[in-house]
gemmi code that builds the backbone of each chain (N, CA, C; Angstrom):
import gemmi

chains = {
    "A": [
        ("UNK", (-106.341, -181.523, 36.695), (-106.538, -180.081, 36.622), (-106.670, -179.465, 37.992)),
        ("UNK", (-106.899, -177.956, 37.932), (-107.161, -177.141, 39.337), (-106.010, -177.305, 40.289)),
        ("UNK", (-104.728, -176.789, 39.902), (-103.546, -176.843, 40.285), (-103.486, -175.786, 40.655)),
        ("UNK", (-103.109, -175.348, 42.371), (-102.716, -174.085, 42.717), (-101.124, -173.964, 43.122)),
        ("UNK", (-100.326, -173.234, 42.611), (-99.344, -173.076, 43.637), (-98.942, -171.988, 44.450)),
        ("UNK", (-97.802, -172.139, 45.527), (-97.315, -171.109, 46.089), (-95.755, -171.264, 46.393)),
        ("UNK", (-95.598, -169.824, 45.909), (-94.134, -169.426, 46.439), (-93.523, -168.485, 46.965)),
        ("UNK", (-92.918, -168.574, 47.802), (-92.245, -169.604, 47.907), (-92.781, -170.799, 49.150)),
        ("UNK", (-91.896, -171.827, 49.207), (-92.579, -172.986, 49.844), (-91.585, -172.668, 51.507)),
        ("UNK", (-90.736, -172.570, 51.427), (-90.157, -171.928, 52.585), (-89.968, -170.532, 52.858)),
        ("UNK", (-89.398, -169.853, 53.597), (-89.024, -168.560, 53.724), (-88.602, -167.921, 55.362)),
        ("UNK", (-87.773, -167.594, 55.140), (-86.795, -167.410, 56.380), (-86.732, -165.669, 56.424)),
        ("UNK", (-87.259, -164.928, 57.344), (-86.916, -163.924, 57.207), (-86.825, -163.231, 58.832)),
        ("UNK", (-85.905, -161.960, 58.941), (-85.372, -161.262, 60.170), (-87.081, -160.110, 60.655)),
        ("UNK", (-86.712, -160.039, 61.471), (-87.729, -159.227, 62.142), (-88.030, -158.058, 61.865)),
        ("UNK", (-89.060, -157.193, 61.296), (-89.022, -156.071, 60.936), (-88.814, -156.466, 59.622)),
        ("UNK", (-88.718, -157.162, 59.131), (-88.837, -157.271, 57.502), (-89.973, -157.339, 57.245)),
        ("UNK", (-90.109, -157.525, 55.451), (-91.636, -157.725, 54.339), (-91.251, -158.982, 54.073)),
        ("UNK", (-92.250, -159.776, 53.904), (-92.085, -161.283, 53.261), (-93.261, -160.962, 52.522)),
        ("UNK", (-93.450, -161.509, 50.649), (-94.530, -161.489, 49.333), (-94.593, -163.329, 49.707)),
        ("UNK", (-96.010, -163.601, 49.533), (-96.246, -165.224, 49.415), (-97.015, -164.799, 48.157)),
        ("UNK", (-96.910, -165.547, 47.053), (-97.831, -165.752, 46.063), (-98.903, -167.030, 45.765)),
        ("UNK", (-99.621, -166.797, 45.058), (-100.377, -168.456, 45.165), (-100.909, -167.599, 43.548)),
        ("UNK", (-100.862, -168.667, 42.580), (-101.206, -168.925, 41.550), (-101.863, -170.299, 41.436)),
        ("UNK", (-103.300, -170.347, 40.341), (-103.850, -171.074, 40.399), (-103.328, -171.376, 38.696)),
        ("UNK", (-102.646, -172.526, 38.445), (-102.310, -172.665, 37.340), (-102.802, -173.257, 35.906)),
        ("UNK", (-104.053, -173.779, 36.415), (-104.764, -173.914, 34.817), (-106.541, -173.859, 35.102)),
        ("UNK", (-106.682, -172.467, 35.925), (-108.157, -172.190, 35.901), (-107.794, -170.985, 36.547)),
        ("UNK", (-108.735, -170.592, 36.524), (-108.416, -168.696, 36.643), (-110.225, -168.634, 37.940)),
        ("UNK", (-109.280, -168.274, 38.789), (-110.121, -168.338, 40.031), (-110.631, -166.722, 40.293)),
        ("UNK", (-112.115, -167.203, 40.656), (-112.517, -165.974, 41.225), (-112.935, -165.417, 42.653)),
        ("UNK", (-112.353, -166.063, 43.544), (-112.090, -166.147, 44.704), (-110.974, -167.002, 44.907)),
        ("UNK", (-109.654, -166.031, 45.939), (-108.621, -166.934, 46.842), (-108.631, -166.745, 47.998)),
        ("UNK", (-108.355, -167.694, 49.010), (-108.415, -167.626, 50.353), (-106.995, -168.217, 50.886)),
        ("UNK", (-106.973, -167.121, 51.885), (-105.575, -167.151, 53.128), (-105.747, -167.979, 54.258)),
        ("UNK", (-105.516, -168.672, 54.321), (-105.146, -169.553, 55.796), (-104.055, -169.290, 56.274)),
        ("UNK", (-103.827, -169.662, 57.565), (-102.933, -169.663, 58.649), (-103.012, -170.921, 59.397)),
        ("UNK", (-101.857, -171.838, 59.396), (-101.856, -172.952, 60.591), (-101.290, -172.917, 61.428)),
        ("UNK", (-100.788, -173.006, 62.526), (-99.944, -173.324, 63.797), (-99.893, -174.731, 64.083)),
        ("UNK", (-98.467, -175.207, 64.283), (-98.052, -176.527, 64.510), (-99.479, -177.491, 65.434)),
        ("UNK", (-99.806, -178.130, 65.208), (-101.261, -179.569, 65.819), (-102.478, -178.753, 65.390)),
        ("UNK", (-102.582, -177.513, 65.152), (-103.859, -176.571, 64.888), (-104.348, -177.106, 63.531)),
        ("UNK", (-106.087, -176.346, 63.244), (-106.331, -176.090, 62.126), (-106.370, -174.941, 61.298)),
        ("UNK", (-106.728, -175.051, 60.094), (-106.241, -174.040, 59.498), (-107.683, -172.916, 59.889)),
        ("UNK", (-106.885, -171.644, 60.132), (-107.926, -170.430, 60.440), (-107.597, -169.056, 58.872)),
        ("UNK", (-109.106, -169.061, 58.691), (-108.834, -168.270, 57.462), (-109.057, -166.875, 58.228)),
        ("UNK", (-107.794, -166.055, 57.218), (-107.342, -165.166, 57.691), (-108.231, -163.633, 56.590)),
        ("UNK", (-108.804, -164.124, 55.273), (-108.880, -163.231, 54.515), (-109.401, -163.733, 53.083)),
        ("UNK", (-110.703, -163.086, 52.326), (-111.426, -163.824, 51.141), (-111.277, -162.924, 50.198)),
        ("UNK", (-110.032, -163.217, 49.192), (-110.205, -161.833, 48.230), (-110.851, -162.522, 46.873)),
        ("UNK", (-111.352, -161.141, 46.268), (-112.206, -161.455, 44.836), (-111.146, -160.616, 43.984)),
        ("UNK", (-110.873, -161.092, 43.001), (-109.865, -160.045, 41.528), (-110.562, -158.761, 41.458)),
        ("UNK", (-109.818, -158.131, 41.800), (-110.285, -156.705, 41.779), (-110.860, -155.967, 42.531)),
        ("UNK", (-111.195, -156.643, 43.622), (-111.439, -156.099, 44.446), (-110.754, -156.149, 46.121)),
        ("UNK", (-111.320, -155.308, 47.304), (-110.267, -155.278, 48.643), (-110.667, -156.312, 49.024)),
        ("UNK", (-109.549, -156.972, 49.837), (-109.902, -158.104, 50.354), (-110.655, -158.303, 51.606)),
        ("UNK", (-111.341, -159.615, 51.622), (-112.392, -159.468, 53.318), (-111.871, -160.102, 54.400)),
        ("UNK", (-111.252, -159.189, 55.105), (-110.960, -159.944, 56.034), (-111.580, -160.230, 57.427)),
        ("UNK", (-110.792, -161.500, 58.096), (-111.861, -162.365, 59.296), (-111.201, -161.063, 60.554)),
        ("UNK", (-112.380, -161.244, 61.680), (-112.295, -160.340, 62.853), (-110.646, -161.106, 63.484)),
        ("UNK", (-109.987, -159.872, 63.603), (-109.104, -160.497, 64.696), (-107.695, -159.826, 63.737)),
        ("UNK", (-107.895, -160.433, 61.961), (-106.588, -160.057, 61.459), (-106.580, -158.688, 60.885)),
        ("UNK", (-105.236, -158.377, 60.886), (-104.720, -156.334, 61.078), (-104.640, -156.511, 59.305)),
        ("UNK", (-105.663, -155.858, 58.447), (-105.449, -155.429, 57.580), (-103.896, -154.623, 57.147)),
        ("UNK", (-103.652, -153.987, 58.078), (-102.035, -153.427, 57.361), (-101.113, -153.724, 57.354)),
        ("UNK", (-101.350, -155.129, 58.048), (-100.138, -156.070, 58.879), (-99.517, -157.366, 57.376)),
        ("UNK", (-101.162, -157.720, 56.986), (-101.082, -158.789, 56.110), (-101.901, -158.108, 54.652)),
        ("UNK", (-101.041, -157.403, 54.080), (-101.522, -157.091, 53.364), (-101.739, -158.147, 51.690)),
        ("UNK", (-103.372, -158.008, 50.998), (-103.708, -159.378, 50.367), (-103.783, -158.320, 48.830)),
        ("UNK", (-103.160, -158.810, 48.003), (-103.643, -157.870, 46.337), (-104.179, -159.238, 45.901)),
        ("UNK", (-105.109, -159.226, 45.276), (-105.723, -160.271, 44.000), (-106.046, -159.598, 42.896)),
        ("UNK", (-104.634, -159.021, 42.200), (-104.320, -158.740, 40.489), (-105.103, -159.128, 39.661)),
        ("UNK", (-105.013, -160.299, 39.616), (-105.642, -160.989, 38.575), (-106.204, -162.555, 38.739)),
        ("UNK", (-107.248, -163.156, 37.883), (-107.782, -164.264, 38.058), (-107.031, -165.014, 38.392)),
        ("UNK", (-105.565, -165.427, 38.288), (-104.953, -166.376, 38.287), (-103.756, -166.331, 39.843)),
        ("UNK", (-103.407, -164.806, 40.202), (-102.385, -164.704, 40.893), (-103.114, -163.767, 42.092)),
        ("UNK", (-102.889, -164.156, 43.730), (-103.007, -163.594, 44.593), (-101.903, -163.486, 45.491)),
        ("UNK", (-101.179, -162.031, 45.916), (-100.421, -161.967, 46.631), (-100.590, -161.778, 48.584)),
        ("UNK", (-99.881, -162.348, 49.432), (-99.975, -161.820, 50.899), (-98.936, -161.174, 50.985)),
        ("UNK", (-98.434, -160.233, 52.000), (-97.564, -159.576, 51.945), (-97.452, -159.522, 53.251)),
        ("UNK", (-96.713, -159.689, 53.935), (-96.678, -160.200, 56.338), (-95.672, -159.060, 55.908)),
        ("UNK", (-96.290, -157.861, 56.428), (-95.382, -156.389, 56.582), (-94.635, -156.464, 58.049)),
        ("UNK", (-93.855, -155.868, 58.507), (-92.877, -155.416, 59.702), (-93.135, -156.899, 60.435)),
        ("UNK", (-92.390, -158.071, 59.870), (-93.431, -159.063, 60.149), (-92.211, -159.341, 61.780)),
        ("UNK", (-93.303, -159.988, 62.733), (-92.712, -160.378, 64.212), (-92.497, -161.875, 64.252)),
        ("UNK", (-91.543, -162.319, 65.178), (-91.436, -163.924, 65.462), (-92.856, -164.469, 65.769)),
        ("UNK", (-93.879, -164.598, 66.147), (-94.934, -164.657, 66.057), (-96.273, -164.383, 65.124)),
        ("UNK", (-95.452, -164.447, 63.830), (-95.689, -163.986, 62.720), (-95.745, -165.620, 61.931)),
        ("UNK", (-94.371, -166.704, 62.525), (-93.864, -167.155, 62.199), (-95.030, -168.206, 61.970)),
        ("UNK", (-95.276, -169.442, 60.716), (-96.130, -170.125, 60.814), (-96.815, -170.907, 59.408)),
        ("UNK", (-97.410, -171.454, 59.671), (-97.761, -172.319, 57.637), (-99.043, -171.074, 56.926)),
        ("UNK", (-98.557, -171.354, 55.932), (-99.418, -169.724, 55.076), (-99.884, -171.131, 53.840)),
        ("UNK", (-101.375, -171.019, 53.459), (-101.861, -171.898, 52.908), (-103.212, -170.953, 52.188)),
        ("UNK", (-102.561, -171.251, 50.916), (-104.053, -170.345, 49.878), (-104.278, -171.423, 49.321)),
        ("UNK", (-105.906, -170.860, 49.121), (-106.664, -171.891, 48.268), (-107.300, -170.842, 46.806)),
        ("UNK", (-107.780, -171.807, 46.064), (-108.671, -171.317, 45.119), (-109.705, -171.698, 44.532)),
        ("UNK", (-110.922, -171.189, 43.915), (-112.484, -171.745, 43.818), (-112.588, -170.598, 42.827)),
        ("UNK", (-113.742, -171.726, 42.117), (-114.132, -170.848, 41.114), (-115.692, -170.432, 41.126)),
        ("UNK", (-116.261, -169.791, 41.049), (-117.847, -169.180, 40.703), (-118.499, -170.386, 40.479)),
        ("UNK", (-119.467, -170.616, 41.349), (-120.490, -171.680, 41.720), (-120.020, -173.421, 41.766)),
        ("UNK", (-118.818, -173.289, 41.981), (-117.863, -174.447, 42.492), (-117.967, -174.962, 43.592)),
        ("UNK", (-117.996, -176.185, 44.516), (-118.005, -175.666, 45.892), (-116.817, -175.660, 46.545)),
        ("UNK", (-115.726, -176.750, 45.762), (-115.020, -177.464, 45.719), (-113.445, -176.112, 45.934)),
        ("UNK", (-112.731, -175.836, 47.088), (-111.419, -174.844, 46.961), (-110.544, -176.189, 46.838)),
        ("UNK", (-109.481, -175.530, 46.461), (-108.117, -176.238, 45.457), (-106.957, -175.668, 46.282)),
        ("UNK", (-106.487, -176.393, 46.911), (-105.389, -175.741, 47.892), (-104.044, -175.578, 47.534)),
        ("UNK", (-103.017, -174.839, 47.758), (-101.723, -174.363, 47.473), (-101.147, -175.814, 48.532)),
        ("UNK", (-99.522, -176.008, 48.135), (-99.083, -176.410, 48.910), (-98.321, -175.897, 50.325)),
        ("UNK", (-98.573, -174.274, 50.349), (-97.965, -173.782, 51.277), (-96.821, -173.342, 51.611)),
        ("UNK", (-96.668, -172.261, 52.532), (-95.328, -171.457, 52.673), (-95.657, -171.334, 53.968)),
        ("UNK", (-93.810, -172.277, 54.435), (-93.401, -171.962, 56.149), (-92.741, -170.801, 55.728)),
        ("UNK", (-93.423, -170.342, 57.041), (-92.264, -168.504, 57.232), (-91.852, -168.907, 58.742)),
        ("UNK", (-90.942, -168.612, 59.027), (-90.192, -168.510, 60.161), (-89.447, -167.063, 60.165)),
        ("UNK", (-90.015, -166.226, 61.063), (-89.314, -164.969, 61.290), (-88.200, -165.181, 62.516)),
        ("UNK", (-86.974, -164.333, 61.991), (-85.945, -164.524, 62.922), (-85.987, -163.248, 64.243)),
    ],
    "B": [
        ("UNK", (-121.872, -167.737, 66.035), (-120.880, -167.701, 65.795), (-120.922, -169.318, 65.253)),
        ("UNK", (-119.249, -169.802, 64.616), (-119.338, -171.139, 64.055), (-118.168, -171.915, 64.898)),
        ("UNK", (-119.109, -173.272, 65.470), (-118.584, -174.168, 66.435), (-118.464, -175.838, 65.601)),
        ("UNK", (-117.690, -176.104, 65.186), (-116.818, -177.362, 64.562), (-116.372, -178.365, 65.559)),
        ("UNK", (-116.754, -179.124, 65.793), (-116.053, -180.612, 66.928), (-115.347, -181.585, 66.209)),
        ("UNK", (-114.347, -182.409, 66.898), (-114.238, -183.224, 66.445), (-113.350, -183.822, 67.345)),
        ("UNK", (-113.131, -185.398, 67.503), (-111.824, -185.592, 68.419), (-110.532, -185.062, 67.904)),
        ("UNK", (-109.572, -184.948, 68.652), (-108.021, -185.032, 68.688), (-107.102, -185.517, 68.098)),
        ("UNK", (-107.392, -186.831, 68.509), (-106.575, -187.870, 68.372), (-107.273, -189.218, 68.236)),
        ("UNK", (-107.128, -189.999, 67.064), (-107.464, -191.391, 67.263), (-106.326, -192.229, 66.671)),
        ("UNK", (-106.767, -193.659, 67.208), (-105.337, -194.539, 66.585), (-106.232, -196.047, 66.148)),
        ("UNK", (-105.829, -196.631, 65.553), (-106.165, -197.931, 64.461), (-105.496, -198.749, 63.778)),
        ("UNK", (-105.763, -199.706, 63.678), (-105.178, -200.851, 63.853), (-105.499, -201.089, 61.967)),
        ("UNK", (-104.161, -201.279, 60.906), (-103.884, -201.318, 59.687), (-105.100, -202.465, 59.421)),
        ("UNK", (-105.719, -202.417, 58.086), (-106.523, -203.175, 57.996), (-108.251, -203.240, 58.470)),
        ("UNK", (-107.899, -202.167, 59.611), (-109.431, -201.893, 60.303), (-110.140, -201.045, 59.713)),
        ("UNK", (-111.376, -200.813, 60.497), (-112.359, -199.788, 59.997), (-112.007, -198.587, 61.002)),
        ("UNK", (-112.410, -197.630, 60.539), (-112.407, -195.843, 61.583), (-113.362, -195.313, 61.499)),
        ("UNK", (-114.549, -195.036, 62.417), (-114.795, -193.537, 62.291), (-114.628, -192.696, 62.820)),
        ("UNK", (-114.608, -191.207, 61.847), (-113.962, -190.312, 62.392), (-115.077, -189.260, 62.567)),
        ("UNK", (-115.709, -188.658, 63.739), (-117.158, -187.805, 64.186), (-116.810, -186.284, 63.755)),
        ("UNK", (-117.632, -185.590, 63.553), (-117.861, -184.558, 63.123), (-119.117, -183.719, 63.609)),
        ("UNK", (-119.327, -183.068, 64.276), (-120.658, -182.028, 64.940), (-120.262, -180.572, 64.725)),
        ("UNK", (-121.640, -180.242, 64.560), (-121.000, -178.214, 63.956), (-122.068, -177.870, 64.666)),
        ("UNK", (-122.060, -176.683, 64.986), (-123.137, -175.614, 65.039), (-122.744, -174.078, 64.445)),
        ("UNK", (-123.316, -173.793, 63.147), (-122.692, -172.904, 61.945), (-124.243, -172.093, 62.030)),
        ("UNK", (-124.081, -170.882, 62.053), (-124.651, -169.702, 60.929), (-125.630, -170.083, 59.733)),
        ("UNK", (-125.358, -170.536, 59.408), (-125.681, -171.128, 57.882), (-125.143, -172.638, 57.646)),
        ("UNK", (-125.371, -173.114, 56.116), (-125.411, -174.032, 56.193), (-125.127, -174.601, 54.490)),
        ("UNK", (-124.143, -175.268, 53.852), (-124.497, -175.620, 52.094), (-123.941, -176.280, 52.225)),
        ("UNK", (-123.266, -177.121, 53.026), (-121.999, -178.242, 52.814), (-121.095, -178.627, 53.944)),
        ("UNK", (-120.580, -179.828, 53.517), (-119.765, -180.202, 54.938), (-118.953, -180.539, 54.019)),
        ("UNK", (-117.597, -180.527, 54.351), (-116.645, -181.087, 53.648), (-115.453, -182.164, 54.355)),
        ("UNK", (-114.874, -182.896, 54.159), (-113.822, -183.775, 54.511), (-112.509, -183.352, 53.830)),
        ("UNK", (-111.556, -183.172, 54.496), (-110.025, -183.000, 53.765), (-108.884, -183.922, 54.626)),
        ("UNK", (-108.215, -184.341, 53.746), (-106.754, -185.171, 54.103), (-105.804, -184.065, 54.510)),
        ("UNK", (-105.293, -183.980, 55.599), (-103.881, -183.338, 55.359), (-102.832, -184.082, 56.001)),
        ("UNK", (-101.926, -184.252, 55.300), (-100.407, -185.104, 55.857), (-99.117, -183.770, 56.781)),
        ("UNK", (-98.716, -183.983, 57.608), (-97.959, -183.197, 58.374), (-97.178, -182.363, 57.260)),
        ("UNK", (-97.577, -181.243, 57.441), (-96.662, -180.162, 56.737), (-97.290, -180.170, 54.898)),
        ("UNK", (-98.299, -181.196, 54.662), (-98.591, -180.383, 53.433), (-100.125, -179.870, 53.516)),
        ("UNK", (-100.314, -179.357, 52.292), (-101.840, -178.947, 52.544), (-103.188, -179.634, 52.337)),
        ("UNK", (-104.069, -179.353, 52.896), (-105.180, -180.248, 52.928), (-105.680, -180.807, 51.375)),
        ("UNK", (-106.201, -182.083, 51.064), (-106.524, -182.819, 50.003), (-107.934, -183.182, 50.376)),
        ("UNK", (-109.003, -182.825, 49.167), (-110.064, -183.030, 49.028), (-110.635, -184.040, 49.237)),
        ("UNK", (-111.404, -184.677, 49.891), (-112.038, -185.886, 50.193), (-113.294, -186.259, 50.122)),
        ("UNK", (-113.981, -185.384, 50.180), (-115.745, -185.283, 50.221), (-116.721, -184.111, 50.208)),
        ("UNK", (-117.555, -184.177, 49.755), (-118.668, -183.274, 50.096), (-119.756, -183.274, 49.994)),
        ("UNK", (-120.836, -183.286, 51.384), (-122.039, -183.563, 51.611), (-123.011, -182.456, 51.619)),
        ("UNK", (-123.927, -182.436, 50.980), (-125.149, -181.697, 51.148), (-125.983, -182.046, 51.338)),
        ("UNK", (-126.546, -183.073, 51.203), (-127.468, -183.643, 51.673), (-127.538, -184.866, 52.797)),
        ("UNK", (-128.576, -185.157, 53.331), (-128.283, -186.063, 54.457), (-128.319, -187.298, 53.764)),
        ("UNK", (-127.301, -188.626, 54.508), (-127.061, -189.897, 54.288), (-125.606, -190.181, 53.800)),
        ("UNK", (-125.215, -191.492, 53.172), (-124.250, -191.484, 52.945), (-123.534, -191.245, 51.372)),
        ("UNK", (-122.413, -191.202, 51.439), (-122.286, -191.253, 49.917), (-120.590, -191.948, 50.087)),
        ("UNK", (-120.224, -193.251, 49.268), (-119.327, -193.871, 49.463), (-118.356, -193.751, 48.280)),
        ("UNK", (-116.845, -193.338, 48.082), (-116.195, -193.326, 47.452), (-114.656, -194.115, 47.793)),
        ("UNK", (-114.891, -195.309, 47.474), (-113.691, -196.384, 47.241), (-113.776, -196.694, 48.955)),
        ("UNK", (-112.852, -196.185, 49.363), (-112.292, -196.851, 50.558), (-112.955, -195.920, 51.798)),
        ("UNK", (-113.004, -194.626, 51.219), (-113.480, -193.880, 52.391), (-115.043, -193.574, 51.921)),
        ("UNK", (-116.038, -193.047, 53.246), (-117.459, -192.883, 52.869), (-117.664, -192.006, 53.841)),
        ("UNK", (-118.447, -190.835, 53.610), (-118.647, -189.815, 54.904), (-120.119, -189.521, 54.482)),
        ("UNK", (-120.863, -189.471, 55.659), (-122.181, -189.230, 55.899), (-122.534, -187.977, 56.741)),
        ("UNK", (-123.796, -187.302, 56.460), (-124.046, -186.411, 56.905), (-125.463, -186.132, 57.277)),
        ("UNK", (-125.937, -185.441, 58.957), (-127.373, -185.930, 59.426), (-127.402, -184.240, 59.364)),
        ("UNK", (-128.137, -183.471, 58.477), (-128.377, -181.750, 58.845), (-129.453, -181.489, 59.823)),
        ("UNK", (-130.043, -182.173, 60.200), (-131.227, -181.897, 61.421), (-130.296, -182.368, 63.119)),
        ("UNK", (-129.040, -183.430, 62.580), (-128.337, -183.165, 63.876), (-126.995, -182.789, 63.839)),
        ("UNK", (-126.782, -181.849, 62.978), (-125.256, -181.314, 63.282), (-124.273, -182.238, 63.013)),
        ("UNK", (-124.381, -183.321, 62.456), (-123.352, -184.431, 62.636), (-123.137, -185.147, 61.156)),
        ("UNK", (-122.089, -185.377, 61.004), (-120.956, -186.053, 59.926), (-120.300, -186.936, 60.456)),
        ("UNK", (-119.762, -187.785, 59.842), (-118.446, -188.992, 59.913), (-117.872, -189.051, 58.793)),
        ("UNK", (-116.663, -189.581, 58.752), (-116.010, -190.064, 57.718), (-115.557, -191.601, 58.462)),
        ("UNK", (-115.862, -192.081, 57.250), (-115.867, -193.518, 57.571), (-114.260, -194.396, 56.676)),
        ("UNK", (-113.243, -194.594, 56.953), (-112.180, -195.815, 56.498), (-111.977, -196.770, 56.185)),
        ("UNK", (-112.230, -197.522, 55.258), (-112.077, -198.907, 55.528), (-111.003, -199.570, 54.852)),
        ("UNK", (-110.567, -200.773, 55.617), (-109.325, -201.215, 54.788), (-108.159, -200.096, 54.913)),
        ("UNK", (-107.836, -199.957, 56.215), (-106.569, -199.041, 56.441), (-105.277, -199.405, 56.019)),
        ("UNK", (-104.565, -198.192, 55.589), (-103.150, -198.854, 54.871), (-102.432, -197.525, 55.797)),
        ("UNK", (-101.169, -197.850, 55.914), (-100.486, -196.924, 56.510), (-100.549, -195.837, 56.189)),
        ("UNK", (-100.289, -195.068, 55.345), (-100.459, -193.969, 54.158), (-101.697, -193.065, 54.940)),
        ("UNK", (-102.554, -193.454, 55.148), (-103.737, -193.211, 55.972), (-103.616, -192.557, 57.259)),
        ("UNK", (-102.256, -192.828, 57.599), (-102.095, -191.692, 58.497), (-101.710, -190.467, 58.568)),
        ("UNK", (-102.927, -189.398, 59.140), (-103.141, -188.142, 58.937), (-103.942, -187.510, 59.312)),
        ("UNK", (-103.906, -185.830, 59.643), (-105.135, -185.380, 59.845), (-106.318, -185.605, 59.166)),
        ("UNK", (-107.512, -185.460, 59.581), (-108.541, -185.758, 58.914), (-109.513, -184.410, 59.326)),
        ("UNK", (-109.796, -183.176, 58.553), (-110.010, -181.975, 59.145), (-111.948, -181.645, 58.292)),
        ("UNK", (-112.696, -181.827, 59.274), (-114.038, -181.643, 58.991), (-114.551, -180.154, 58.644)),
        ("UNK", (-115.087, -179.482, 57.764), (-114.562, -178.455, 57.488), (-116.534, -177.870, 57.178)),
        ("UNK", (-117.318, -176.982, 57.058), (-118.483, -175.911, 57.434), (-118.890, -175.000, 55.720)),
        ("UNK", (-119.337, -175.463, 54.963), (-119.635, -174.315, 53.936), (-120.838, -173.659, 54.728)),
        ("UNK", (-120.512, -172.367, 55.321), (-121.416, -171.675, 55.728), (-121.993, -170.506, 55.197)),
        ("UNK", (-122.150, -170.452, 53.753), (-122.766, -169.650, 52.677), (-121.704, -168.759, 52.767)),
        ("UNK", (-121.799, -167.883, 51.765), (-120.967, -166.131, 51.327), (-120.195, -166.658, 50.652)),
        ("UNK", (-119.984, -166.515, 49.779), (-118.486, -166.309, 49.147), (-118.043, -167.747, 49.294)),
        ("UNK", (-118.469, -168.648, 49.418), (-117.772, -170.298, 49.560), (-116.934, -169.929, 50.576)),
        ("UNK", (-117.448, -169.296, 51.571), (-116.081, -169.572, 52.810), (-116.720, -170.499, 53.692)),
        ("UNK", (-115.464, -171.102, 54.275), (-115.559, -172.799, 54.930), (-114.378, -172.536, 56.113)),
        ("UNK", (-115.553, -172.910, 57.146), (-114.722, -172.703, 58.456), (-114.040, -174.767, 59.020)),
        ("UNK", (-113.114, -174.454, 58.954), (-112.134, -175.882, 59.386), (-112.300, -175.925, 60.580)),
        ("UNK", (-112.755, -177.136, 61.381), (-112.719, -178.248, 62.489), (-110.762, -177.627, 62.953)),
        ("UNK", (-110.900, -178.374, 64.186), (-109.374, -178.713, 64.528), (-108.517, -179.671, 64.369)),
        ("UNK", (-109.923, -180.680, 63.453), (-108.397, -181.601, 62.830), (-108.757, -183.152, 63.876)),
        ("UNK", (-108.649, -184.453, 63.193), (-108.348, -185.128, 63.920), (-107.234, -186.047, 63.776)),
        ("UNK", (-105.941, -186.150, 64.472), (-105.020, -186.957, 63.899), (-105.258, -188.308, 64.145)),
        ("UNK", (-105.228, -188.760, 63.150), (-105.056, -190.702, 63.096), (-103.575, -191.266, 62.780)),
        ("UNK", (-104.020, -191.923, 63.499), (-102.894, -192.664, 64.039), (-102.983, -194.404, 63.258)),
        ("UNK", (-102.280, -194.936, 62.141), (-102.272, -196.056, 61.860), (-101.508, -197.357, 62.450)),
        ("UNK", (-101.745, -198.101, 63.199), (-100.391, -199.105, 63.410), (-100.303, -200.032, 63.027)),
        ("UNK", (-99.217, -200.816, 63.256), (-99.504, -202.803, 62.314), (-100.363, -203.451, 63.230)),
    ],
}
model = gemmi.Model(1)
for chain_id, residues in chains.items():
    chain = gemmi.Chain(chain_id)
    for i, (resn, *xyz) in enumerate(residues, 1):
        res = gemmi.Residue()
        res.name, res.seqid = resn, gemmi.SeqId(i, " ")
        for name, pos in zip(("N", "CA", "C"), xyz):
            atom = gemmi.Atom()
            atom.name, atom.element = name, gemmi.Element(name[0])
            atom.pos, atom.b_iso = gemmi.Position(*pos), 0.0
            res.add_atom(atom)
        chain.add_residue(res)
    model.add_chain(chain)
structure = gemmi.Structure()
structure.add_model(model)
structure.setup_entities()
């Protein structure tokens, strides 16, 4: 059980574009998902803690309008890398946890490479 | 602010024992956690300590001292497969958010 996924698992996109990452948690309905960011030998730095239904919290440093986070519903959280830059480019990794769990359940992740 | 250590890089010899160190200085405090990650996928659950001492599961065992900042994860009986980051990771209360170490890569050889 506690299967999260994300898609897409790759993604190639031009500069000045929108790239949607989704992460669905597929047989538990999470009430908290979390955004990571890796860079190649790095660890993962969380970028943003959303709750269903509500705005998401994000860590000092990342541009709310840049990475924009919806959490719809218990099960599905979207990122959205707006006017996104080559330096944009990088591993996108959601997790999910449930209410008094301690335990997050990780996505397998989406490379974006902006062109 | 929250400060995570850990080495870099280690390497080991198939069959041996590892440990792998862990020191924080966090905000807060509910948990330490251990995760696997293999190049390019995402981190895999491995442990979690709240209390001090050890707690051993199969092959791997990670311990935790809360009066000194310090964790290990311990290996034994290395198999190749085993090579991977090994990323020490901070439950520092709110919301279950958990600040990640930088990771230590291991290195397995024959």
């Amino acid at each position: 059980g506690a299967v999260v996924s994300q898609h897409p698992s790759r993604v190639i996109c031009k500069s000045g574009t929108s790239v949607k990452i989704e992460c669905r948690s597929l047989d538990f309905q999470a009430t908290t998902m979390f955004w990571y960011r890796q860079f190649p030998k790095k660890s993962l730095m969380l970028m943003a803690t959303s709750n269903e239904g509500s705005k998401a919290t994000y860590e000092q440093g990342v541009e709310k309008d840049k990475f924009l986070i919806n959490h719809a519903s218990l099960t599905l959280s979207t990122l959205t890398v707006t006017s996104a830059h080559p330096e944009d480019s990088s591993f996108y990794i959601c997790s999910a946890s449930l209410a008094g769990d301690y335990e997050q359940y990780f996505g397998p992740g989406t490379r974006l490479t902006v062109t | 602010g929250q400060n995570i250590d850990q080495p870099t890089e280690m390497t080991a010899t198939e069959g041996a024992i590892v440990q792998i160190n862990c020191t924080y200085q966090t905000s807060g405090f509910n948990g330490l956690f251990w995760y696997q990650q293999h190049a390019g996928e995402a981190p895999t659950f491995l442990s979690y300590n709240v209390l001090d001492g050890l707690e051993e599961k199969g092959r791997f065992s990670s311990f935790l001292s809360r009066s000194k900042g310090y964790s290990y994860l311990l290996l034994k009986e290395l198999q190749m497969k085993d090579s991977a980051s090994y990323l020490c990771a901070v439950d520092s209360g709110g919301y279950q958010k958990v600040t990640f170490g930088t990771g230590t890569k291991l290195q397995v050889i024959p």
